[in-house]
C-alpha positions, 0 to 999 in steps of 0.5 A, a space after each residue: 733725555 731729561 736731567 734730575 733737575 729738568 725732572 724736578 722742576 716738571 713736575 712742580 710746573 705739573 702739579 702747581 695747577 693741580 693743586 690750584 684746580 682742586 683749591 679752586 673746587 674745594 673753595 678754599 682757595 681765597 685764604 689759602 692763597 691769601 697767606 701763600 702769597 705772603 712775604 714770608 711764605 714767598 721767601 721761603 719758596 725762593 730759599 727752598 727753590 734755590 736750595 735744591 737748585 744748589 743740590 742739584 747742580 752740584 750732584 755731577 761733581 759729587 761722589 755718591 756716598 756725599 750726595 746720600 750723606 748730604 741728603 739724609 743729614 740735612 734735616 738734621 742741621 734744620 730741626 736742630 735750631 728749631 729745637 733750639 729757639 723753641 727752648 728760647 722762647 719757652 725761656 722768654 715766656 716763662 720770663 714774662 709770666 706766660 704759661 707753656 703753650 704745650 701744656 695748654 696744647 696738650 690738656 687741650 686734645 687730652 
């Protein structure tokens, strides 16, 4: 019997071929990776990667209602100081004489 995490963790290993193979056949795979494997990017993987591997590991000594409360407030607690450093540095911009880049984002498309 194969855990959650165990379910997790195969199906990552399954599908980081696939997604190579087909970056491969596409040709795009000499500036995707170039940037995937950046340092940021990397970190990022290695802060989700153990994110999940908390999650899933504290999942037995959890009550269900946590677990599902946990699971669908968390995006929350990420978009929220996103939100604010967005406004931050819209602040920032304006300070030093930029226009907002969402105006110019949306005359832009429209």
């Amino acid at each position: 019997d194969l855990t959650l995490w165990q379910i997790f963790a195969l199906r990552g290993v399954l599908a980081l071929p696939m997604l190579l193979v087909l970056l491969w056949l596409r040709g795009a795979h000499r500036g995707v990776l170039r940037i995937a494997l950046g340092v940021w990017p990397l970190l990022r993987a290695v802060f989700i990667t153990t994110t999940f591997l908390a999650f899933y590991a504290a999942i037995p000594f959890l009550s269900l209602s946590t677990v599902g409360a946990a699971n669908y407030i968390a995006p929350i607690f990420v978009a929220q100081p996103s939100a604010r450093s967005d406004r931050f540095s819209d602040r920032v911009r304006r300070q030093q004489g930029h226009e907002d880049r969402r105006d110019v984002v949306c005359c832009a498309n429209g």
